[in-house]
The first five atom37 places (N, CA, C, CB, O) and aatype in JSON, in Angstrom:
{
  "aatype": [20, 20, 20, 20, 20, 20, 20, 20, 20, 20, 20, 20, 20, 20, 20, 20, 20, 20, 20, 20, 20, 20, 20, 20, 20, 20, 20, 20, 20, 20, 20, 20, 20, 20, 20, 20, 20, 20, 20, 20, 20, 20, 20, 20, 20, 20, 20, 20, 20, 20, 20, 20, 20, 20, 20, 20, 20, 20, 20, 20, 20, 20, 20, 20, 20, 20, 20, 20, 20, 20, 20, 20, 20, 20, 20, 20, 20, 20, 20, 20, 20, 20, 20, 20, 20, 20, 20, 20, 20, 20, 20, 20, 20, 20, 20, 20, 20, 20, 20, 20, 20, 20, 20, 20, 20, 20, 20, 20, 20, 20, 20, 20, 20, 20, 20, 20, 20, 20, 20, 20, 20, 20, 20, 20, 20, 20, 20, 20, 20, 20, 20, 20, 20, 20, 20, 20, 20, 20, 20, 20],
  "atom_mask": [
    [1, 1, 1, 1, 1],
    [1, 1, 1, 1, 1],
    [1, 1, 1, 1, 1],
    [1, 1, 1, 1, 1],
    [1, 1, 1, 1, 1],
    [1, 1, 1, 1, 1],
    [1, 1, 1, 1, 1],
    [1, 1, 1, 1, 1],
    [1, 1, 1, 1, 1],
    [1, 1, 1, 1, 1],
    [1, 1, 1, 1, 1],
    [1, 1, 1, 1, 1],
    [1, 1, 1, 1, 1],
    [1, 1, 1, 1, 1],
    [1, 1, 1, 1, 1],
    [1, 1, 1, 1, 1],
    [1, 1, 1, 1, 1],
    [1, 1, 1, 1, 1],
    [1, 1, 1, 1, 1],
    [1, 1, 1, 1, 1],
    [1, 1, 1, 1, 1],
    [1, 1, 1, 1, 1],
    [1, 1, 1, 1, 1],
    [1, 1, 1, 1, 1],
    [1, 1, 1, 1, 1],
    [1, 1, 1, 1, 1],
    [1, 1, 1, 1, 1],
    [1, 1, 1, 1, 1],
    [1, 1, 1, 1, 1],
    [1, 1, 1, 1, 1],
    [1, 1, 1, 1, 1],
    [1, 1, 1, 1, 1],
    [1, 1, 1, 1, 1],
    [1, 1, 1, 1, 1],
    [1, 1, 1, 1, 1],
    [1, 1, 1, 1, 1],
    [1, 1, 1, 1, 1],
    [1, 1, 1, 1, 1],
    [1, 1, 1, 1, 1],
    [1, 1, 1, 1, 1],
    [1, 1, 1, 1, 1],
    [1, 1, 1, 1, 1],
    [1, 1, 1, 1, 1],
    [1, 1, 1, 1, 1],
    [1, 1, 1, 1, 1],
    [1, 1, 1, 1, 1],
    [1, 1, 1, 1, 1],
    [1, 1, 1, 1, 1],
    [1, 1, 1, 1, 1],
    [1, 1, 1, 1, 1],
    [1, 1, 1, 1, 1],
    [1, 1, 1, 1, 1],
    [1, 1, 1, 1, 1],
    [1, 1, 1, 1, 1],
    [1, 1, 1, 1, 1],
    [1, 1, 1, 1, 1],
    [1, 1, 1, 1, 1],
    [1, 1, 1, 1, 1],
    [1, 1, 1, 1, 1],
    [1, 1, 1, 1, 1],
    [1, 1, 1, 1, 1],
    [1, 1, 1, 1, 1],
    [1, 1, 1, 1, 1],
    [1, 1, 1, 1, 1],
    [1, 1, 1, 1, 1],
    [1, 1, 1, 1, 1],
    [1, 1, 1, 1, 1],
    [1, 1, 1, 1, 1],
    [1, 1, 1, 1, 1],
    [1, 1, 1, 1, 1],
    [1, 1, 1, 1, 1],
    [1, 1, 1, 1, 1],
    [1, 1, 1, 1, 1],
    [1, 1, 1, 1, 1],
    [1, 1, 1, 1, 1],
    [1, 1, 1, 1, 1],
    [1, 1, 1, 1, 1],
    [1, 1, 1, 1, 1],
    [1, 1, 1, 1, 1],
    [1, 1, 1, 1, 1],
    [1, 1, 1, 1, 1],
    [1, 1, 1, 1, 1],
    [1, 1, 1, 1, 1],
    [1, 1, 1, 1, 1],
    [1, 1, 1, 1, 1],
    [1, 1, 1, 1, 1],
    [1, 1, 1, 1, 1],
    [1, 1, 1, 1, 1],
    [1, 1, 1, 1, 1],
    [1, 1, 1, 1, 1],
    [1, 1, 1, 1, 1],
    [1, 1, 1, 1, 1],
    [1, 1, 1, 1, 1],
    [1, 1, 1, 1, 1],
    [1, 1, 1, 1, 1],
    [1, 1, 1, 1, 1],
    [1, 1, 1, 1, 1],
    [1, 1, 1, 1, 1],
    [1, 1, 1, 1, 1],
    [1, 1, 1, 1, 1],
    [1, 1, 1, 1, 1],
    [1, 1, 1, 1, 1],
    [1, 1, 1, 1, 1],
    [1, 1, 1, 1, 1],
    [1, 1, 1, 1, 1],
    [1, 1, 1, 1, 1],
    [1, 1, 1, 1, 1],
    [1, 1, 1, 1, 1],
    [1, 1, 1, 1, 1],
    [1, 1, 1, 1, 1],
    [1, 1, 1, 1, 1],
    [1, 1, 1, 1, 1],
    [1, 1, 1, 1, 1],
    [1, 1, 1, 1, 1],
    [1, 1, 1, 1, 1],
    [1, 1, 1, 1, 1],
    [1, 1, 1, 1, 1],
    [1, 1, 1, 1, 1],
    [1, 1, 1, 1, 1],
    [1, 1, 1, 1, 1],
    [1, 1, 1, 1, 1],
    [1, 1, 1, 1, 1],
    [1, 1, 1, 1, 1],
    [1, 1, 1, 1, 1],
    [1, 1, 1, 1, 1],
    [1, 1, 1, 1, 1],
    [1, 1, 1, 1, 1],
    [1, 1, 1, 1, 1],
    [1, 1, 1, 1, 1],
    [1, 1, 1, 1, 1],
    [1, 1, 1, 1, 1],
    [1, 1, 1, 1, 1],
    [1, 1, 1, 1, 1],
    [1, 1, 1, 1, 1],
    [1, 1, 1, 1, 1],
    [1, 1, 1, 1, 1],
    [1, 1, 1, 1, 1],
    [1, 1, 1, 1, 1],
    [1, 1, 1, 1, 1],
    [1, 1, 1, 1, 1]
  ],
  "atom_positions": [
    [[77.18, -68.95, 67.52], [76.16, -69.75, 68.18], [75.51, -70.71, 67.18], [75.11, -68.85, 68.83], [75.39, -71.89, 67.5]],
    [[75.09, -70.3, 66.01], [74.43, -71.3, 65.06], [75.24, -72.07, 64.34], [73.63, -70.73, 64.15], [74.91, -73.14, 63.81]],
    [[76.58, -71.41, 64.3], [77.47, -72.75, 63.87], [77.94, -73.61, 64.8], [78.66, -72.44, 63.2], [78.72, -74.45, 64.33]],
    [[77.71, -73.69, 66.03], [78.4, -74.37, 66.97], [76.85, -75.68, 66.68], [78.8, -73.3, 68.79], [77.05, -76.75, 66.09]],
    [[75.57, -75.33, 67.16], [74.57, -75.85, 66.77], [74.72, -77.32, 65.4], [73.84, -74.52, 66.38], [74.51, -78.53, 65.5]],
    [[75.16, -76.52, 64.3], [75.01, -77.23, 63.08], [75.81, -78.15, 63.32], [75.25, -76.58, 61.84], [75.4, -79.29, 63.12]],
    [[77.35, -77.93, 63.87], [78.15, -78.97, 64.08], [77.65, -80.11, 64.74], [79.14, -78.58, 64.67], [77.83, -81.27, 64.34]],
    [[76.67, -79.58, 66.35], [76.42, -80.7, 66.76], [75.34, -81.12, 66.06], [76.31, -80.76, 68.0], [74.99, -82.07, 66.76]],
    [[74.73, -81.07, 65.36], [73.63, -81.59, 64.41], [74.03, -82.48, 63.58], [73.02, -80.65, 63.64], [73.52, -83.57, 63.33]],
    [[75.37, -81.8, 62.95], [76.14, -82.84, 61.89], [76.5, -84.05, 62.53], [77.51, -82.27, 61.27], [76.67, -85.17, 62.05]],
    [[76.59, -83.54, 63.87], [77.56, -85.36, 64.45], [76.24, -86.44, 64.72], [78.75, -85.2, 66.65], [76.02, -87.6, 64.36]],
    [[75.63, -85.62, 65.41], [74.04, -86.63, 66.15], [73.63, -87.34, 64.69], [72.19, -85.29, 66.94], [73.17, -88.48, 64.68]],
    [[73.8, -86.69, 63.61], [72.97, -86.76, 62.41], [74.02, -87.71, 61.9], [72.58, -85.3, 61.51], [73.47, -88.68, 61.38]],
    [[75.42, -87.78, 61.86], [76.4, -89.21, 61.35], [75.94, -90.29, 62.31], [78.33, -89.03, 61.54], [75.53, -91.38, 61.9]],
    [[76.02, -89.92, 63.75], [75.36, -91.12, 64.82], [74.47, -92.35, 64.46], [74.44, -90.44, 65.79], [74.53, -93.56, 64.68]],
    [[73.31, -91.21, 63.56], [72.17, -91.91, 63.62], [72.09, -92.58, 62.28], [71.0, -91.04, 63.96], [71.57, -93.63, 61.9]],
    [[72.62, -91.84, 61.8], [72.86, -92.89, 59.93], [73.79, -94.11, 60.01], [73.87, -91.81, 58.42], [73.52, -95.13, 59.37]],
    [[74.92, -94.02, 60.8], [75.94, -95.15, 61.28], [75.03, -95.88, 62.09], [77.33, -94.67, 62.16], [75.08, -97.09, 61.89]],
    [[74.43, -95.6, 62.7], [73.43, -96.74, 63.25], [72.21, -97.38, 62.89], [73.09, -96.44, 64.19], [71.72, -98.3, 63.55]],
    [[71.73, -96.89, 61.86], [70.86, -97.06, 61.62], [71.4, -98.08, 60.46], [70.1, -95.94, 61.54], [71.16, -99.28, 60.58]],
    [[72.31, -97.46, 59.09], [73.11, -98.68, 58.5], [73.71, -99.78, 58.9], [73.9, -98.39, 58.04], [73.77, -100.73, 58.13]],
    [[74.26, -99.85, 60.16], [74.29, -101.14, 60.9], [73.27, -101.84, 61.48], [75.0, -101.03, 61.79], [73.61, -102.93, 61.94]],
    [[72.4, -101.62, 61.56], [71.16, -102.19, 62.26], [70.78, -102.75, 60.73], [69.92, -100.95, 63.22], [71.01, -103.96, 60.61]],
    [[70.36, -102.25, 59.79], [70.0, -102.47, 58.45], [70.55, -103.95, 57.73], [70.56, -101.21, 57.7], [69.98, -104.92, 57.24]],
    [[72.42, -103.44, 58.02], [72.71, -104.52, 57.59], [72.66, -106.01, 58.41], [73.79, -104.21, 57.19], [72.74, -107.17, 58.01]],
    [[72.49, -105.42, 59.7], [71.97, -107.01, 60.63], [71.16, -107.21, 60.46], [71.83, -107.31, 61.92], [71.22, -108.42, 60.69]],
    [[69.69, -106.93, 60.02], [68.73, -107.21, 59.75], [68.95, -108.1, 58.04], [67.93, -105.9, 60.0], [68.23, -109.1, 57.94]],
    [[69.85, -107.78, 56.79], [69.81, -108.51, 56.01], [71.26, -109.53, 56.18], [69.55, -107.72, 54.83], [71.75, -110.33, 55.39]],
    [[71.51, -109.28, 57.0], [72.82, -110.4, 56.93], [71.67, -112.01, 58.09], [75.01, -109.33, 58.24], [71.64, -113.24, 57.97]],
    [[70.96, -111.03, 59.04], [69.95, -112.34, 59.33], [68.98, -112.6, 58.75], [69.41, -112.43, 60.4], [68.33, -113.53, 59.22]],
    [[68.59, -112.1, 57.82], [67.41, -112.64, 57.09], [68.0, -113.48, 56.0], [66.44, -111.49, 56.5], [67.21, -114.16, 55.35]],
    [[69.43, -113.55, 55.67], [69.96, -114.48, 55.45], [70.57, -115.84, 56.12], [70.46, -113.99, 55.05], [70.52, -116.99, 55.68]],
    [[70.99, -115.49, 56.96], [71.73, -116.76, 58.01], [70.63, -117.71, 58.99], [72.88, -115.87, 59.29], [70.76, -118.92, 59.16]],
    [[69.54, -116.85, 59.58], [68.95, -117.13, 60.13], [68.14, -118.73, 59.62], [68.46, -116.0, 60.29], [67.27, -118.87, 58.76]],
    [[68.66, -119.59, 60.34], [67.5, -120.97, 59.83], [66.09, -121.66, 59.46], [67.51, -121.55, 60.42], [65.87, -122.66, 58.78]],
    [[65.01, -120.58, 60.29], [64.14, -120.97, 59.76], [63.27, -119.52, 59.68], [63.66, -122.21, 60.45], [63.66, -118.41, 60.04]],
    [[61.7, -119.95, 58.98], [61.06, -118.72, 58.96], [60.88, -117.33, 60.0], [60.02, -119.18, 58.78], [60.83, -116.11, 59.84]],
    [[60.83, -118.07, 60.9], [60.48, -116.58, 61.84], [61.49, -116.23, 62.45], [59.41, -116.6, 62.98], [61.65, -115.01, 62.45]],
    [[62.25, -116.82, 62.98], [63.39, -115.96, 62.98], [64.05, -115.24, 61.84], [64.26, -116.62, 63.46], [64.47, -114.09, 61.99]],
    [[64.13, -115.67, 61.06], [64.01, -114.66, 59.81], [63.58, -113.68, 59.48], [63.65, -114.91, 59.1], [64.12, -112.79, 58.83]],
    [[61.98, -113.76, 60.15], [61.09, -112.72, 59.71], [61.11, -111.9, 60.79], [59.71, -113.12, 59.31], [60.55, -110.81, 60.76]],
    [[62.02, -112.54, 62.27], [62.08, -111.37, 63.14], [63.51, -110.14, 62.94], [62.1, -112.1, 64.68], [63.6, -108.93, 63.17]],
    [[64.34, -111.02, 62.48], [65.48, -110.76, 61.93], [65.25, -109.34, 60.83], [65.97, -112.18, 61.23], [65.87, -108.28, 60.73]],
    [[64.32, -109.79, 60.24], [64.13, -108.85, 59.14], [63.27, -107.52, 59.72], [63.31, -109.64, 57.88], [63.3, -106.41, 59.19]],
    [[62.56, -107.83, 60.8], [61.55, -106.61, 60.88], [61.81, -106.19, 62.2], [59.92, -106.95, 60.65], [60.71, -105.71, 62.47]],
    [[62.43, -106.05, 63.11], [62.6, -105.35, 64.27], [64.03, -104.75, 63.9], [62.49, -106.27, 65.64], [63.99, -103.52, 63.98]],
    [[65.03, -105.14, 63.6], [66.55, -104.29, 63.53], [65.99, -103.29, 62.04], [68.42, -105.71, 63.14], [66.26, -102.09, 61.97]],
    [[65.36, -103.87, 61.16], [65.63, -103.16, 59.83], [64.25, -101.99, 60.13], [65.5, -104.41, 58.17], [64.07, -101.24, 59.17]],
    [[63.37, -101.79, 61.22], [62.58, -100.66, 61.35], [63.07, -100.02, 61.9], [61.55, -100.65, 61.73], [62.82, -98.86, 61.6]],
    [[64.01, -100.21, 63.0], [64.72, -99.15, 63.74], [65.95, -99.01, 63.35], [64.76, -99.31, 65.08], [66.58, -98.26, 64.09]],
    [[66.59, -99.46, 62.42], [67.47, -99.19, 61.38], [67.08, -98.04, 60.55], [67.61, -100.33, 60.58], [67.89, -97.14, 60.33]],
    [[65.92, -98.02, 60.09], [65.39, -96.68, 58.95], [64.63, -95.65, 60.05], [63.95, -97.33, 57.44], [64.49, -94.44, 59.83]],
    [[64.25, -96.23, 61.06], [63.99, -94.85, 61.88], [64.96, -93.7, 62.69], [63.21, -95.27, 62.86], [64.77, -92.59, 63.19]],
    [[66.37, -94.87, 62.47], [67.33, -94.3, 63.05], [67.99, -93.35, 61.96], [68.2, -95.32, 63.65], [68.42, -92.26, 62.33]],
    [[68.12, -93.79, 60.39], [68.46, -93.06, 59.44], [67.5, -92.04, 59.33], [68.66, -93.74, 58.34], [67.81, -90.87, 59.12]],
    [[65.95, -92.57, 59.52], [65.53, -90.95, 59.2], [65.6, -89.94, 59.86], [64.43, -90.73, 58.98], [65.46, -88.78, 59.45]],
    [[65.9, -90.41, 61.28], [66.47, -89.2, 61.99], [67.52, -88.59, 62.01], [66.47, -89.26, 62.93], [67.65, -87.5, 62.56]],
    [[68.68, -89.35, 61.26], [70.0, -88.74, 61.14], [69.39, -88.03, 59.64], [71.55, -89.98, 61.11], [69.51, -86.82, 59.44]],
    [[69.06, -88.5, 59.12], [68.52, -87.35, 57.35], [67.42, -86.38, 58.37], [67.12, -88.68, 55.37], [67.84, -85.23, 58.51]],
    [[66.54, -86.58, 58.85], [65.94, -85.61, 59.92], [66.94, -83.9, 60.32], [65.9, -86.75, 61.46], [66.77, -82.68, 60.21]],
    [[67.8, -84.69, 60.74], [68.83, -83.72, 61.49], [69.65, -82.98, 60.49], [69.86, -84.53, 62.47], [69.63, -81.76, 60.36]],
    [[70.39, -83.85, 59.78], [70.85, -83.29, 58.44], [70.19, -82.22, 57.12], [71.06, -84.43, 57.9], [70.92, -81.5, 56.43]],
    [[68.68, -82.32, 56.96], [68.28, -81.62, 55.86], [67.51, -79.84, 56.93], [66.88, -82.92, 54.74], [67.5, -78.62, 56.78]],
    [[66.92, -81.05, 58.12], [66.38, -79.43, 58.77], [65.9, -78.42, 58.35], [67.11, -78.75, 59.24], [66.23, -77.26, 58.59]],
    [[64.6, -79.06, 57.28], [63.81, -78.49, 56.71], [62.51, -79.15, 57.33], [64.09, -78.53, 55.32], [62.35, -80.3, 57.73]],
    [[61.29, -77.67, 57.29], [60.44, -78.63, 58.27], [59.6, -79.16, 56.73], [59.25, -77.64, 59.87], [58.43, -79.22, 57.13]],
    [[59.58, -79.37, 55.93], [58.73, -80.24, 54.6], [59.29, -81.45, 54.39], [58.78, -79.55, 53.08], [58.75, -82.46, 53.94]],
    [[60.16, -81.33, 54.65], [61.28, -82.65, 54.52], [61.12, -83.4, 55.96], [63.18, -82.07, 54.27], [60.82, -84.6, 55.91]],
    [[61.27, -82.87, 57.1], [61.1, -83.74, 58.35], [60.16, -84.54, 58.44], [60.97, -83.12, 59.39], [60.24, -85.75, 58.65]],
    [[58.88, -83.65, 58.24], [57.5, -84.21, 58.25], [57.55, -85.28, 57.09], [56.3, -83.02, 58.0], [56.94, -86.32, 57.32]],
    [[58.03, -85.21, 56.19], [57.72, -86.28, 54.82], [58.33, -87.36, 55.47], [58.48, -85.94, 53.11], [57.83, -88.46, 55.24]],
    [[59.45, -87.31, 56.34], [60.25, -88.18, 56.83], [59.58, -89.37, 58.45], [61.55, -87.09, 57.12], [59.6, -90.59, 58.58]],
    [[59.3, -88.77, 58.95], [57.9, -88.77, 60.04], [57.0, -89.58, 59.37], [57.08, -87.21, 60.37], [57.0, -90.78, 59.63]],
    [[56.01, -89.0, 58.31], [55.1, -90.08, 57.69], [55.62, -90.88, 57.7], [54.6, -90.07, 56.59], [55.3, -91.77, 58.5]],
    [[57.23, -91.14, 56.39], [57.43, -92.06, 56.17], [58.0, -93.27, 57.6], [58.15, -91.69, 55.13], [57.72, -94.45, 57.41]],
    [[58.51, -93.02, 58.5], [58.58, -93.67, 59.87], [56.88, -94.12, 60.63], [59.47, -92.39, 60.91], [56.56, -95.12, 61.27]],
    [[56.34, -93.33, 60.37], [54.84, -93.83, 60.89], [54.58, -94.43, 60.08], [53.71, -92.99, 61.16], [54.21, -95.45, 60.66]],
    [[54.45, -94.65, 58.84], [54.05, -95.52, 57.9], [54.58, -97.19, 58.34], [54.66, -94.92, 56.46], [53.94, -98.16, 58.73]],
    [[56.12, -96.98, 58.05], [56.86, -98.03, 58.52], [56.35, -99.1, 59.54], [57.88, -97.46, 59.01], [56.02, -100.28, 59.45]],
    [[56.44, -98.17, 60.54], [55.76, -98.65, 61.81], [54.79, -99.13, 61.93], [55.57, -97.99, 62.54], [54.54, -99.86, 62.9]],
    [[53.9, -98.86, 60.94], [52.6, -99.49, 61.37], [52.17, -100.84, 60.42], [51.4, -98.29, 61.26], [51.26, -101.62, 60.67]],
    [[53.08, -100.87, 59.29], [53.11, -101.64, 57.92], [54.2, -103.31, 58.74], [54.25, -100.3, 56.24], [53.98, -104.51, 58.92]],
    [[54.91, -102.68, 58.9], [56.05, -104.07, 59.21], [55.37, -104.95, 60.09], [57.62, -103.68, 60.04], [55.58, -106.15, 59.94]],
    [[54.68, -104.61, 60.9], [53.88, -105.72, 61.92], [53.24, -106.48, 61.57], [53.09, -105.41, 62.75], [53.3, -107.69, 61.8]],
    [[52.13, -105.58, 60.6], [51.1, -106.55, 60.08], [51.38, -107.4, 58.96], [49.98, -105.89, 59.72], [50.93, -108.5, 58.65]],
    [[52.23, -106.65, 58.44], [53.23, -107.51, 57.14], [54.04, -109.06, 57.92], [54.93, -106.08, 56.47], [53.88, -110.25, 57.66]],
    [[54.77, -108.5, 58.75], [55.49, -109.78, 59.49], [54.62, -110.56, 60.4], [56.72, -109.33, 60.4], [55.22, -111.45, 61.0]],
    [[53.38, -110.44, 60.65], [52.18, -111.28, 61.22], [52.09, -112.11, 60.24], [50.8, -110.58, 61.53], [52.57, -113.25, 60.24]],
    [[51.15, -111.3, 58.86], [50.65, -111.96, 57.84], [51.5, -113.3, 57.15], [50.44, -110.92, 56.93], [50.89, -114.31, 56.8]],
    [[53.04, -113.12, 57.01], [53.96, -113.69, 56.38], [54.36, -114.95, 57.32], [55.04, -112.69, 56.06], [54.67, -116.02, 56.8]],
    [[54.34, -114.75, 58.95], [54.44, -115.57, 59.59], [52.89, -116.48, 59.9], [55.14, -114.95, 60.58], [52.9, -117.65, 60.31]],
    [[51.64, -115.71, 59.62], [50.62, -117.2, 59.52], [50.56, -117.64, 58.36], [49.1, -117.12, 59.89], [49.89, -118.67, 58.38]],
    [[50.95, -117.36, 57.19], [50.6, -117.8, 55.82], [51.98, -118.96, 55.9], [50.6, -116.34, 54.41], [51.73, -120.15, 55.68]],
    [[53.35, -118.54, 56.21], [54.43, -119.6, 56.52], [53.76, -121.03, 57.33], [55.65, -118.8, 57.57], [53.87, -122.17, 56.89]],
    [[53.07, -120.65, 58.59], [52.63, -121.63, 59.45], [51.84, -122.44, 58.62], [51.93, -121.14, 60.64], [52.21, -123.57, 58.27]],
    [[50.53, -121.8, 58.2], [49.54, -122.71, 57.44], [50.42, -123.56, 56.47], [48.36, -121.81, 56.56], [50.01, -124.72, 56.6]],
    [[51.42, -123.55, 55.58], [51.57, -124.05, 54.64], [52.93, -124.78, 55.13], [51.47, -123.13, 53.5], [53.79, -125.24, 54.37]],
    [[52.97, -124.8, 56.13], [53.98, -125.61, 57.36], [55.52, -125.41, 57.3], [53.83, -127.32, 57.27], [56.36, -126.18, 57.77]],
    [[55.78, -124.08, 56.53], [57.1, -123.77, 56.96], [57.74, -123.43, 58.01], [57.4, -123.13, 56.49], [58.93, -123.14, 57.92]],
    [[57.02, -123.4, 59.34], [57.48, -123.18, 60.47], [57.79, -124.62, 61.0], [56.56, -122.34, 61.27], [57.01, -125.57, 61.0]],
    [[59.02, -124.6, 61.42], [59.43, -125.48, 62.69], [58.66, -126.26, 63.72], [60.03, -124.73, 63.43], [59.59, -127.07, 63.71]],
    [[58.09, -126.61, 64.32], [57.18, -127.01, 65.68], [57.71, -127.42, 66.55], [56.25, -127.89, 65.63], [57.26, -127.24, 67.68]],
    [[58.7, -128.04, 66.37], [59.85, -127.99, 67.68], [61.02, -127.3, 67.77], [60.39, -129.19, 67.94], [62.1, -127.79, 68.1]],
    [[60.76, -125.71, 67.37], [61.52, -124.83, 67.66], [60.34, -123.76, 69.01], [62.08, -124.09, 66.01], [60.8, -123.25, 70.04]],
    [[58.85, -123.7, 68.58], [58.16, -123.16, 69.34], [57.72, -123.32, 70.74], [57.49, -123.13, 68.82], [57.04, -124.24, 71.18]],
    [[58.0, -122.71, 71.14], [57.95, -122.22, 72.65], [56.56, -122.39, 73.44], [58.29, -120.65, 72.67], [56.36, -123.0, 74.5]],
    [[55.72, -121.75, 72.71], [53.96, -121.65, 72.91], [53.65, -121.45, 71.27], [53.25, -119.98, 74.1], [54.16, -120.77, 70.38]],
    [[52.48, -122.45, 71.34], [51.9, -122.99, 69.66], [50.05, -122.43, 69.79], [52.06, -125.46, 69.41], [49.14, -123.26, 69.69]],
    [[49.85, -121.34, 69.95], [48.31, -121.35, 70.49], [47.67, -120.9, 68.67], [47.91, -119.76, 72.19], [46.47, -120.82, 68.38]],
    [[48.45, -120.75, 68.02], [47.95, -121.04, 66.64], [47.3, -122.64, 65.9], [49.19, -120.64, 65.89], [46.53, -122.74, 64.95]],
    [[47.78, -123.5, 66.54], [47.68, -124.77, 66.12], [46.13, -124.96, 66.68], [48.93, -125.8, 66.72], [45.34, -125.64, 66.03]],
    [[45.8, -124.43, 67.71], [44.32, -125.01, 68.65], [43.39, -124.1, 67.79], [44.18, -124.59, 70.75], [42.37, -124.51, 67.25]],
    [[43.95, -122.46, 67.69], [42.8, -122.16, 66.4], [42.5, -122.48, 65.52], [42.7, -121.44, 65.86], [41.35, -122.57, 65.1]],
    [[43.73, -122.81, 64.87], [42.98, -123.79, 63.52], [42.41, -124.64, 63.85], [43.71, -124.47, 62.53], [41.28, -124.67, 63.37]],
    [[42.63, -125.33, 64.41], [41.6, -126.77, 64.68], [40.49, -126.4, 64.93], [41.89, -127.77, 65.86], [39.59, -126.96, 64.3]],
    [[40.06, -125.22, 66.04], [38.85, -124.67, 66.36], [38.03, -124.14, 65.33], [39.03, -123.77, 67.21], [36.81, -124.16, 65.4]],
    [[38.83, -123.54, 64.14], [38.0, -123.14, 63.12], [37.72, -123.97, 62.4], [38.35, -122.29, 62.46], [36.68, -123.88, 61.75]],
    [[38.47, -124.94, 62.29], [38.35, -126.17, 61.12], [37.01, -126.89, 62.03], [40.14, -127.46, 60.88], [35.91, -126.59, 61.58]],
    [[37.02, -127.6, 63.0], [35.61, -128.17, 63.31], [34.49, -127.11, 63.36], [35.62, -128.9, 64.7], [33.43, -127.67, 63.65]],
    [[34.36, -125.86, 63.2], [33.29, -124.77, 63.82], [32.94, -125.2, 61.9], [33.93, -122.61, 64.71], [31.96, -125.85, 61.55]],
    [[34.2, -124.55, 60.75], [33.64, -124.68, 59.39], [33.23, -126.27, 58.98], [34.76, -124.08, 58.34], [32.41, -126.42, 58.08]],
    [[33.69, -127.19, 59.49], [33.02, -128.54, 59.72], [31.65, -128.54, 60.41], [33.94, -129.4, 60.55], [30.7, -128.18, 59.72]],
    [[31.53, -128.73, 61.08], [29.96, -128.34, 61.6], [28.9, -127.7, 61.14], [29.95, -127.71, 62.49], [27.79, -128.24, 61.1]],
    [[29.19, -126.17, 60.63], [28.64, -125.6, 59.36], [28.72, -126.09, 58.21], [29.03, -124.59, 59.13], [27.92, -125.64, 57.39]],
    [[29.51, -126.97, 57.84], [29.05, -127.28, 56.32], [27.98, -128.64, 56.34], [30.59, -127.68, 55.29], [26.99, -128.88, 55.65]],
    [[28.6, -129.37, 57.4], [27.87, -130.65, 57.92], [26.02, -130.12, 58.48], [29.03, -131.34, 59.52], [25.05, -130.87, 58.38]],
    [[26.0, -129.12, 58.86], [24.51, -128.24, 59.25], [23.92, -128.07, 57.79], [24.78, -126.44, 60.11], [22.89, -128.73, 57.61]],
    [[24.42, -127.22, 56.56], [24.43, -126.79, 55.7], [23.88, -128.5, 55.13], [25.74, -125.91, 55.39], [22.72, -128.5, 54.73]],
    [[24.43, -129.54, 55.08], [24.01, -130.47, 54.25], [23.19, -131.07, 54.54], [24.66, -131.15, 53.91], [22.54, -131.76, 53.75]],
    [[22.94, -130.97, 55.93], [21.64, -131.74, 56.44], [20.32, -130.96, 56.34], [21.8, -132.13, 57.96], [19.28, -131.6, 56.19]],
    [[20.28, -129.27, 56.42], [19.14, -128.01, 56.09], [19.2, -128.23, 54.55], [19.63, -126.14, 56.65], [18.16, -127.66, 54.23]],
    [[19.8, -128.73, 53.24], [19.93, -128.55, 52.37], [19.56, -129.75, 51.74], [20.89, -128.03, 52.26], [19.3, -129.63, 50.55]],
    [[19.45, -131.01, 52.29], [19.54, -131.93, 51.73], [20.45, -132.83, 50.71], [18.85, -131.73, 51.52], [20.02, -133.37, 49.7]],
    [[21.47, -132.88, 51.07], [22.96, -133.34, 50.35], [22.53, -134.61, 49.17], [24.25, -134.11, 51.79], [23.01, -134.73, 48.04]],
    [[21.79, -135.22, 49.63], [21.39, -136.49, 48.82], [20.56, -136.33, 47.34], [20.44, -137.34, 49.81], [20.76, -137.04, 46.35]],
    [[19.66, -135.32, 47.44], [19.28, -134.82, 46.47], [19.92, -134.2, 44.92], [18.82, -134.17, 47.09], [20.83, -133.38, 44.78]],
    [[19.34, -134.7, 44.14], [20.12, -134.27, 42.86], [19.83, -132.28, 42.69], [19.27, -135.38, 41.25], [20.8, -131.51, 42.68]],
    [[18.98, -131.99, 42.62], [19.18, -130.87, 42.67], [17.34, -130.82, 41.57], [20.99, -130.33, 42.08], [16.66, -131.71, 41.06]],
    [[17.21, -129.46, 41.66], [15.86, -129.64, 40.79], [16.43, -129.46, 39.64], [14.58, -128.64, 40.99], [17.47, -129.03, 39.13]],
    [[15.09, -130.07, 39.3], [15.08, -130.69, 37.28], [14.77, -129.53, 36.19], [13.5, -132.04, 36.82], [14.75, -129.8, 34.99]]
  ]
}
C-alpha cells in the first residue's frame, strides 16, 4: 500500500517539475523576445510564478517532509505576494521614464493621473509662493 502511494507521488511530483520548468523557461525565453516593456514584464511574472509554484509542489511531493513543505509554502506565499508589486513598480517607473509604448495601450488611465498630480503639486507650490512670498530675498 505505501509503495503503491510513493510511486504515485513520484509521478505527480515529475508532472509538476516538468511543468513548472517549462513554464519557467517561457517566461525567460519571453522576457527575451518579447518587444516592449510590459509585455515583458508580463512575460516574466505570470508563467515564471506558476512555474516555481508548480516546482514547489513537485519538490513538495517529492521530499514529504512536513519542515520542508512548509519552508516551501512560505517560499510560494512569499512569491506571490512579491511579483505583483515588483511587476507594478517596474511597469510605473518604465512608464514615467517613457519606456512604454502608447500606441500599443489599450486603456492609458495612468497618463490622466499624472497630469492630475502634476497640476494638484502645481497649485501647491504656486499656493506655497504666494503664502510665502516668492519675491522676497529672504531675511538678512
Amino acid at each position: 500500500m505505501n509503495n503503491w502511494w510513493d510511486t504515485v507521488a513520484d509521478v505527480a511530483s515529475v508532472i509538476f517539475l516538468l511543468g513548472g520548468a517549462l513554464l519557467a523557461f517561457a517566461a525567460g525565453v519571453g522576457a527575451l523576445r518579447f518587444p516592449d516593456l510590459l509585455a515583458r514584464m508580463h512575460a516574466a511574472t505570470k508563467p515564471q510564478v506558476l512555474g516555481l509554484v508548480l516546482c514547489l509542489i513537485g519538490l513538495a511531493l517529492r521530499l514529504r517532509s512536513g519542515g520542508a513543505v512548509w519552508a516551501l509554502v512560505l517560499v510560494a506565499l512569499f512569491q506571490m505576494l512579491t511579483a505583483p508589486v515588483a511587476a507594478h513598480m517596474v511597469g510605473r517607473a518604465g512608464y514615467r521614464t517613457g519606456k512604454v509604448r502608447g500606441d500599443l495601450l489599450v486603456v492609458d488611465e495612468l497618463t490622466a493621473d499624472l497630469e492630475r498630480a502634476r497640476s494638484v503639486s502645481d497649485a501647491d507650490e504656486a499656493d506655497r509662493e504666494r503664502r510665502t512670498g516668492s519675491d522676497d530675498i529672504g531675511p538678512l
